[in-house]
C-alpha positions in Angstrom: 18.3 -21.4 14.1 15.3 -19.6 15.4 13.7 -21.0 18.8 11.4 -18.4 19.7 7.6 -17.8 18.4 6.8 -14.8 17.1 4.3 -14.7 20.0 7.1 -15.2 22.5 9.6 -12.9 20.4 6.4 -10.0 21.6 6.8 -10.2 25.4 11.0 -9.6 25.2 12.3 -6.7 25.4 12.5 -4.2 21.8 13.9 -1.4 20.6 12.7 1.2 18.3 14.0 2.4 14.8 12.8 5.7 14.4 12.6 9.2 12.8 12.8 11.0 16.1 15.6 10.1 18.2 14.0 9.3 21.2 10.4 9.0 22.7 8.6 12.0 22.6 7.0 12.9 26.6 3.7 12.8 27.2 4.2 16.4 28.5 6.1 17.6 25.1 5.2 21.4 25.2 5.7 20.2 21.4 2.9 19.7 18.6 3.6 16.1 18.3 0.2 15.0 16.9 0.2 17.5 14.5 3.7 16.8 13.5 3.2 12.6 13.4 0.1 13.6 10.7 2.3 14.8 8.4 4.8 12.6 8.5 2.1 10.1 8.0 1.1 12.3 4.6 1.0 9.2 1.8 4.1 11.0 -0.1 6.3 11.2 2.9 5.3 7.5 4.8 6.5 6.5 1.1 9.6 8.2 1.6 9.9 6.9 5.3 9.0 3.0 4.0 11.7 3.0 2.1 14.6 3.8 4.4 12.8 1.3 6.7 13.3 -1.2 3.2 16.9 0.2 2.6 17.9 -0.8 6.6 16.2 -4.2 5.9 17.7 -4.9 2.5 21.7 -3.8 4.0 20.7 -5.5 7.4 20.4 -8.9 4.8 24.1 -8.8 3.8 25.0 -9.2 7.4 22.5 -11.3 8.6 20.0 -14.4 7.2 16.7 -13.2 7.5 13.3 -14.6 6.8 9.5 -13.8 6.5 7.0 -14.4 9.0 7.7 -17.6 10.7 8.9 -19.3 7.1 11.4 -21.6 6.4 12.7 -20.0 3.7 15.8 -17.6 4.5 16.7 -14.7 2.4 13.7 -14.2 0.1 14.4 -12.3 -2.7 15.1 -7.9 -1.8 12.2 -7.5 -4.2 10.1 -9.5 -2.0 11.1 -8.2 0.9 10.4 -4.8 -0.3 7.0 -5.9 -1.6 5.9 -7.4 1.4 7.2 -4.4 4.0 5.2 -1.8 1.9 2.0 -3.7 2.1 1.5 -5.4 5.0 2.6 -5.9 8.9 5.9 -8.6 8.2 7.6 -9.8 10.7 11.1 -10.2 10.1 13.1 -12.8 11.4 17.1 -13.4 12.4 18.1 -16.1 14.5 16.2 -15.1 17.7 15.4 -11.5 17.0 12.6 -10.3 15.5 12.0 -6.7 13.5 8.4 -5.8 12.8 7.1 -3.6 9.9 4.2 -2.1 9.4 3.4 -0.1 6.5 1.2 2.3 7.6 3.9 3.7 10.6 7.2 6.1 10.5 8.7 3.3 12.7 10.0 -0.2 13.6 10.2 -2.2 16.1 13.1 -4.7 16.8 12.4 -7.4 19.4 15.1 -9.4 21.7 17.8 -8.0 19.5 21.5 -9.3 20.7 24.5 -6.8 20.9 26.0 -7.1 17.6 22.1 -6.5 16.5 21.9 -3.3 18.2 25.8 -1.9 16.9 24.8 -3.2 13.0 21.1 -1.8 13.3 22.3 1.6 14.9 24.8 2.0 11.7 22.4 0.8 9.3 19.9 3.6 10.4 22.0 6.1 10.9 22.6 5.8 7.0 19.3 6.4 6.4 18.8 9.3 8.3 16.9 6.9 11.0 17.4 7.0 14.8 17.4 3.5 17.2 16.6 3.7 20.5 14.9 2.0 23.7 12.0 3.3 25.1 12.1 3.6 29.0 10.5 1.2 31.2 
């Protein structure tokens, strides 16, 4: 049972479920800009969204999850999939917290435990998908 507010589930520490595999430096001799625009391309965020549903949807036969701060656990995959590709959803399990947002090539998981982390690591990995924490 969740005990934490979305609000509080904001200030713990996250982790980052990604196409890159780590933070890109401010200093990256790199083109990242130029690189994170095309990636953003509406053909290719589509592609993106869906791996980021796909990790959701296998994350769900693990773990109970549920939309927002609703009562209801384990809304329907189509729903789920529905509500990732159109709007920012939080979603919760137990006293972690992944957020989606459908304009973005990542995720962010909030105050994930251990067994989170190992599970989420595999499930993105499937999909071609990196996890990682950003440095302090």
């Amino acid at each position: 049972m969740r005990k934490m507010s979305i609000d509080e589930l904001l200030q713990k520490p996250y982790w980052i479920i990604d196409i890159l595999p780590m933070q890109v430096p401010k200093d990256s001799p790199g083109q990242y800009f130029a690189v994170e625009n095309y990636f953003l391309e509406e053909e290719r965020l589509s592609a993106i969204k869906q791996k980021h549903i796909n990790v959701i949807l296998k994350l769900n036969s693990y773990r109970d999850l549920s939309i927002d701060e609703e009562l209801e656990k384990n809304p329907r995959p189509e729903r789920i999939a529905e509500e990732m590709r159109k709007r920012y959803l939080y979603l919760m399990s137990d006293d972690a917290m992944i957020l989606s947002e459908p304009d973005d090539t990542h995720m962010t998981v909030f105050n994930p435990d251990e067994e989170l982390l190992k599970l989420l690591k595999l499930l993105a990995s499937s999909e071609g998908l990196f996890l990682w924490k950003p440095p302090v």
